[in-house]
C-alpha positions as CSV (number, residue, x, y, z in Angstrom):
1,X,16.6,13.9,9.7
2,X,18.2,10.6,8.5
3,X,15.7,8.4,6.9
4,X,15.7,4.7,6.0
5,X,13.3,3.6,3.7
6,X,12.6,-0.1,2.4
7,X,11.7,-1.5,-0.9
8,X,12.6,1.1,-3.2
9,X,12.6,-1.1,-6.4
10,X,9.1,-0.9,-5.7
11,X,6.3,0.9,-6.4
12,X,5.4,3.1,-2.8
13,X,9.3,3.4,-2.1
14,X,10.3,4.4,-5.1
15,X,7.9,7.3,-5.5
16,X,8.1,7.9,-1.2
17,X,12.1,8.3,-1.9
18,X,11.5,10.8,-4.8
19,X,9.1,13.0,-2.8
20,X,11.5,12.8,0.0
21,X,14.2,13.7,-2.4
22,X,12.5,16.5,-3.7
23,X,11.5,17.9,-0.8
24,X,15.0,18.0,0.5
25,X,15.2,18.4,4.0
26,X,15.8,14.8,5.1
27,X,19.4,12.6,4.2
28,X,17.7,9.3,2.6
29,X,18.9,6.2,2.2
30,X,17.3,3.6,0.3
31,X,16.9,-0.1,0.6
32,X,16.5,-2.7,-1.8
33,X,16.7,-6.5,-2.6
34,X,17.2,-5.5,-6.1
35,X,19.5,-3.4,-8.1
36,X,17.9,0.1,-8.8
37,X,19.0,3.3,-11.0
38,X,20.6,6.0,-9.4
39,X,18.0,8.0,-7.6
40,X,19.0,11.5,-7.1
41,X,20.0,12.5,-3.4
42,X,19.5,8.9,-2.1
43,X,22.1,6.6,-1.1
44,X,20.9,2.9,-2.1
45,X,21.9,-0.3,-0.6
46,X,21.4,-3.1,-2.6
47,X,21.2,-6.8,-2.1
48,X,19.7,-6.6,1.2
49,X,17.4,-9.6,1.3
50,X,14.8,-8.9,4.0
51,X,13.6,-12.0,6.4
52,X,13.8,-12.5,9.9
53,X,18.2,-13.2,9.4
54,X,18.4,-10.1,8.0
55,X,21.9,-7.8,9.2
56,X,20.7,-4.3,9.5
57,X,23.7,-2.7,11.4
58,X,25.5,-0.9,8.6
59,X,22.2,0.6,7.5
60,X,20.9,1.7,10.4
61,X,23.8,3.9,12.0
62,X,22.0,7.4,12.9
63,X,18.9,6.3,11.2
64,X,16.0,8.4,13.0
65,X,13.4,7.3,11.3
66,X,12.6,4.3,9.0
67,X,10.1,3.6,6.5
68,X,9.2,0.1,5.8
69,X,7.5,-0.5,2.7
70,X,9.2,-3.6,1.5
71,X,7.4,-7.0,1.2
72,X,6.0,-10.0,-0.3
73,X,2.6,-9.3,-1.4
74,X,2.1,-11.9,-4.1
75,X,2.6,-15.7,-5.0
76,X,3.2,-17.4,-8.0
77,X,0.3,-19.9,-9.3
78,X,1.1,-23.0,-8.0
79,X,1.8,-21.9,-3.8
80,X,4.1,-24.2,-2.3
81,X,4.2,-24.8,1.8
82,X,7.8,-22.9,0.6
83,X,6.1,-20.1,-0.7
84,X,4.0,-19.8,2.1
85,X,6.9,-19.7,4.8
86,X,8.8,-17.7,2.6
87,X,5.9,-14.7,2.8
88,X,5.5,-15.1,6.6
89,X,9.3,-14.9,6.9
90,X,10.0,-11.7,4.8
91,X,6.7,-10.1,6.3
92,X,6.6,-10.9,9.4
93,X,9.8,-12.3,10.8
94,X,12.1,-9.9,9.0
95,X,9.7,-6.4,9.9
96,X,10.2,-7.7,13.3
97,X,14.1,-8.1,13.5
98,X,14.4,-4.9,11.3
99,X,12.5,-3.2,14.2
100,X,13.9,-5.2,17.3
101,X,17.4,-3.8,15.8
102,X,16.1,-0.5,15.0
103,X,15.4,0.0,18.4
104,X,18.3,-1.2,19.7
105,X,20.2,1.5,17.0
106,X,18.6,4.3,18.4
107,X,16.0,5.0,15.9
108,X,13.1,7.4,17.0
109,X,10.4,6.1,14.9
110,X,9.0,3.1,12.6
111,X,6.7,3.7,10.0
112,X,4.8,0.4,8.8
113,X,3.1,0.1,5.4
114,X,0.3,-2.5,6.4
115,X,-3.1,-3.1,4.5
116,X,-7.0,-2.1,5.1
117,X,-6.8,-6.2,4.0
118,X,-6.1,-6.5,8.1
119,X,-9.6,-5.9,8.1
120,X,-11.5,-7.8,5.7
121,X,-11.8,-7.7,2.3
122,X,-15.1,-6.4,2.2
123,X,-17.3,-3.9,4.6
124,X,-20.8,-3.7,5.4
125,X,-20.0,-0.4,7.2
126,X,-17.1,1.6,6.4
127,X,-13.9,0.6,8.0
128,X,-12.8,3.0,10.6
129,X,-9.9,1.3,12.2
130,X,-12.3,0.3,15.3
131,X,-13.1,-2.9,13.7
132,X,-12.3,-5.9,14.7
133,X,-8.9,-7.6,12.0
134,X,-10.4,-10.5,9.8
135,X,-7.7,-11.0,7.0
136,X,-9.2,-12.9,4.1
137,X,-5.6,-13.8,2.7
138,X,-2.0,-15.3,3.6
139,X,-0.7,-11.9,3.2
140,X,-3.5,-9.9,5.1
141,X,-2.8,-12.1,7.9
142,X,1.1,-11.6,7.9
143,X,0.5,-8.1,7.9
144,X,-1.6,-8.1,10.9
145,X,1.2,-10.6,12.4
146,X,3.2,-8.1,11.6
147,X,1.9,-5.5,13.1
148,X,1.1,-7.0,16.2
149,X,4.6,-8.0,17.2
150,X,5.8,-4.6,15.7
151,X,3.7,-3.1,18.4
152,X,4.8,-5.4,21.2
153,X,8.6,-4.7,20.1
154,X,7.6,-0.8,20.1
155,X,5.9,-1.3,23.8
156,X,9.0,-2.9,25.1
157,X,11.8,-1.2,24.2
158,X,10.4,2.3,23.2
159,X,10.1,2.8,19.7
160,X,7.7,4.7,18.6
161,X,5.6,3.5,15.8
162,X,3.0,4.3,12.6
163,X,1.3,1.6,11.3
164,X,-0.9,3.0,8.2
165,X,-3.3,1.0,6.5
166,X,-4.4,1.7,2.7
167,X,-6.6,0.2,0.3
168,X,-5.8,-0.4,-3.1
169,X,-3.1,1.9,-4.3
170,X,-3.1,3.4,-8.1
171,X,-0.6,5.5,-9.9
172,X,1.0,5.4,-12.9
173,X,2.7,1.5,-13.2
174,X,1.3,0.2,-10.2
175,X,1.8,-3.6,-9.9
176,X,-1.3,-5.6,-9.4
177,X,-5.2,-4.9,-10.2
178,X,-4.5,-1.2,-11.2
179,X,-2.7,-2.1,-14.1
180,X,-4.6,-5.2,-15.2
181,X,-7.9,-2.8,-15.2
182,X,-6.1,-0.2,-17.3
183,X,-4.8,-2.7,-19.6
184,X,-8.6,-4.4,-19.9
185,X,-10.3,-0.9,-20.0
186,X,-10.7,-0.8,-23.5
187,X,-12.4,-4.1,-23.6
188,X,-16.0,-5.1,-23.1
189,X,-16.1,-6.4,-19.3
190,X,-19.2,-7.2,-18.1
191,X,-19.2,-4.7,-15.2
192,X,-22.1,-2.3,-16.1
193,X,-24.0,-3.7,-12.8
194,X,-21.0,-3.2,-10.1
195,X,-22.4,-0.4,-8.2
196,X,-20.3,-1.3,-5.5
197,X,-18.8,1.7,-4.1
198,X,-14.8,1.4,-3.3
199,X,-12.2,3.6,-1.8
200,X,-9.1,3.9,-3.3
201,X,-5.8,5.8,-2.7
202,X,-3.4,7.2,-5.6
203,X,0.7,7.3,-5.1
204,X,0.5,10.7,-4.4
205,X,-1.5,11.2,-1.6
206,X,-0.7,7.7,0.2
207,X,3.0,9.3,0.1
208,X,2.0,12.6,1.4
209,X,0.7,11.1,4.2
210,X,3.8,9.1,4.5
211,X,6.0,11.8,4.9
212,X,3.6,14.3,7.2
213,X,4.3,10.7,9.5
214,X,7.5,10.7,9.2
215,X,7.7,13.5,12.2
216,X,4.2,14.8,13.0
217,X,4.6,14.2,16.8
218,X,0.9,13.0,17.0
219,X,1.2,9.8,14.6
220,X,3.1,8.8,17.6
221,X,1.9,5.1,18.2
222,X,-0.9,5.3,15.9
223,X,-2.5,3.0,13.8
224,X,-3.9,5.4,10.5
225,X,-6.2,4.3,8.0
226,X,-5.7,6.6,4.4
227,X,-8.0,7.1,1.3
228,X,-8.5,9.9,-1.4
229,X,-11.6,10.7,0.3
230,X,-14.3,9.6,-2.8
231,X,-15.6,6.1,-2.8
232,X,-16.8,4.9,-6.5
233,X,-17.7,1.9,-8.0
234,X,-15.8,-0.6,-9.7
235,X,-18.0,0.8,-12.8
236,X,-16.6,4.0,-12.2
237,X,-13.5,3.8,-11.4
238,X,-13.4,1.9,-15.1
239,X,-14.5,4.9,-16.7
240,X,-12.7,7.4,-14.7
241,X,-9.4,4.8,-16.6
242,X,-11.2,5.1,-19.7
243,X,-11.6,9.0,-19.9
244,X,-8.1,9.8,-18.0
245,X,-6.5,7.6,-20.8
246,X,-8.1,9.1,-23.9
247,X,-10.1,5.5,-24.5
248,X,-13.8,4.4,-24.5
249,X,-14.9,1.7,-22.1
250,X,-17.8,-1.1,-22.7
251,X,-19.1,-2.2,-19.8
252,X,-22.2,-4.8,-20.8
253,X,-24.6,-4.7,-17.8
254,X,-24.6,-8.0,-16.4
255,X,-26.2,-8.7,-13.3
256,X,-23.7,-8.9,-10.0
257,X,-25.8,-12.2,-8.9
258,X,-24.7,-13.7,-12.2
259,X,-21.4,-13.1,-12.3
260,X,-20.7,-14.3,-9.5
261,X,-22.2,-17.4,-10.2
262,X,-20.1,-17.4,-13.1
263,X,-16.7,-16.7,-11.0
264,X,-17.3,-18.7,-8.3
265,X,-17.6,-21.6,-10.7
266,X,-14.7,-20.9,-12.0
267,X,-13.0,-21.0,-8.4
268,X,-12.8,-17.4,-8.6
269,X,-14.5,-15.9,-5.8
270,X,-11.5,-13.4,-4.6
271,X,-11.7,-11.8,-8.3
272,X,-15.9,-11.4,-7.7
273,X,-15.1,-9.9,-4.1
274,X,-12.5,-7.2,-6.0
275,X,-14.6,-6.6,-8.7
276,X,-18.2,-6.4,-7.3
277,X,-17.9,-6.4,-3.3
278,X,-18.1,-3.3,-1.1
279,X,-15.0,-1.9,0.5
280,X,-14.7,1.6,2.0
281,X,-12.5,3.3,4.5
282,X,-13.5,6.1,6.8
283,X,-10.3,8.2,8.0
284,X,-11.4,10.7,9.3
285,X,-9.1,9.9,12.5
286,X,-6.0,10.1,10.5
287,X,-7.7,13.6,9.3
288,X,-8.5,15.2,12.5
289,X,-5.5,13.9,14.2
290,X,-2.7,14.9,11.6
291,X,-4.7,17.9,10.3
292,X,-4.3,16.5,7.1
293,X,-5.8,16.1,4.1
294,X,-5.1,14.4,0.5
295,X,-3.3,16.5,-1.1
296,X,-4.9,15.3,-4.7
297,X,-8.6,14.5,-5.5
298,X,-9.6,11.5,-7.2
299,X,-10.2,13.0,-10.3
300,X,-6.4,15.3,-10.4
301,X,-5.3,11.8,-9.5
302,X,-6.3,9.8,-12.2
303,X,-5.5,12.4,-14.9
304,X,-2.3,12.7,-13.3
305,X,-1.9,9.2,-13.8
306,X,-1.5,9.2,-17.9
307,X,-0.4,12.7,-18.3
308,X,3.4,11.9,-18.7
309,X,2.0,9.5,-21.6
310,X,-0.4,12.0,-23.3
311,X,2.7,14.9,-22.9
312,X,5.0,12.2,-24.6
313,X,2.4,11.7,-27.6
């Protein structure tokens, strides 16, 4: 099977592309806005800028299946109008023309990385995929954009699609709030009171689920939720850091009512809801439907994260 797979400068296509590699039954090519080192068994394109302009006919000749992981998930501090169009552009407009001219190249299937952030960025009941979207951000809402045109493409012109939507992903180097709260761990952080519970999903088992889509004939048109499977807290998951690294964590217990008086203050309500709100994801559809399962528990997971760092030392 010839696989196309987006965004591998980043973090999920670069690790999808080197479990794909290694399992070595698929031809892969890889896309990428930037240059990228030489990944074994994968042909890379690079300089392909993705928006809704985008040229995708050299890439896509006897594609079967394509992988879109590529997109603009953050902004700089000061977001212009520019900024703003730029994200809907790349996100929206160009996952749409990739897939109208996917379909129209003959490939089989479209796998989406979306967000659980379609849904809200916090749950009084565990998100099951039944709910119904409220995205809290810019980018939330261009992925639901996103997939909602993806869909209608699919309808029209017969292409199947996977739309899967994970929470916050961790592995080793992972942009965003994983690595600020690794970097912080060590550091007194007033967190002792965030019993919040969380779900989470490492590298590892968001890929394997990747690739079981890539031709499990019942992802067929489905939209999956994915998680390890263990919900913590925010406390936790700072101590499962701390004890995974080697470190010690301090984690003064400050009431949840305070900080976020404290935060909110301070304009910083979004960094209250991550830290202190309740988010957790039921999949068991994408379980019973795939017959699948994670493929790592939390705990191997987050070892697994630092253990090229402690066999270096």
């Amino acid at each position: 099977m010839r696989i196309l797979v987006t965004g591998v400068s980043g973090f999920v296509g670069r690790h999808l592309v080197q479990a794909l590699a290694r399992d070595g039954r698929h031809y892969l090519i890889g896309v990428s806005r930037r240059q990228v080192a030489p990944i074994p068994s994968v042909e890379c394109i690079t300089g392909i800028e993705i928006c809704s302009g985008t040229d995708w006919s050299e890439c896509l000749r006897g594609v079967d299946v394509i992988v879109h992981c590529a997109a603009r998930a953050h902004f700089p501090r000061a977001v212009t109008e520019s900024d703003i169009q730029n994200m809907e552009d790349t996100n929206v407009g160009g996952t749409l023309s990739l897939a109208a001219q996917a379909a129209n190249a003959g490939v089989k299937r479209f796998i989406f990385i979306s967000s659980i952030g379609v849904l809200g960025d916090s749950s009084d009941e565990p998100f099951d995929g039944t709910q119904e979207p409220k995205p809290q951000s810019i980018y939330a809402q261009t992925k639901l954009d996103a997939e909602k045109g993806l869909i209608s493409i699919c309808d029209e012109k017969g292409l199947e699609f996977v739309i899967i939507r994970p929470p916050m992903v961790y592995g080793p180097e992972a942009p965003g709030n994983f690595t600020r709260l690794v970097r912080f761990s060590s550091l007194p952080l007033p967190l002792g009171k965030a019993t919040n519970l969380r779900s989470f999903v490492s590298i590892w088992n968001l890929v394997d689920l990747i690739s079981t889509c890539c031709d499990h004939p019942r992802a067929s048109n489905q939209v999956l939720l994915v998680c390890d499977g263990q919900d913590v807290t925010t406390k936790d998951f700072l101590k499962a850091i701390a004890h995974a690294n080697g470190t010690k964590c301090y984690l003064p217990p400050i009431p949840a009512g305070v900080m976020h008086f404290i935060l909110s203050a301070l304009g910083k309500e979004n960094i209250w809801q991550s830290l202190f709100g309740r988010l957790q994801v039921d999949d068991s559809k994408t379980r019973e439907l795939l017959g699948w399962k994670p493929s790592l528990s939390f705990t191997e997971s987050m070892k697994r994260c630092f253990q090229s760092r402690h066999e270096v030392e």
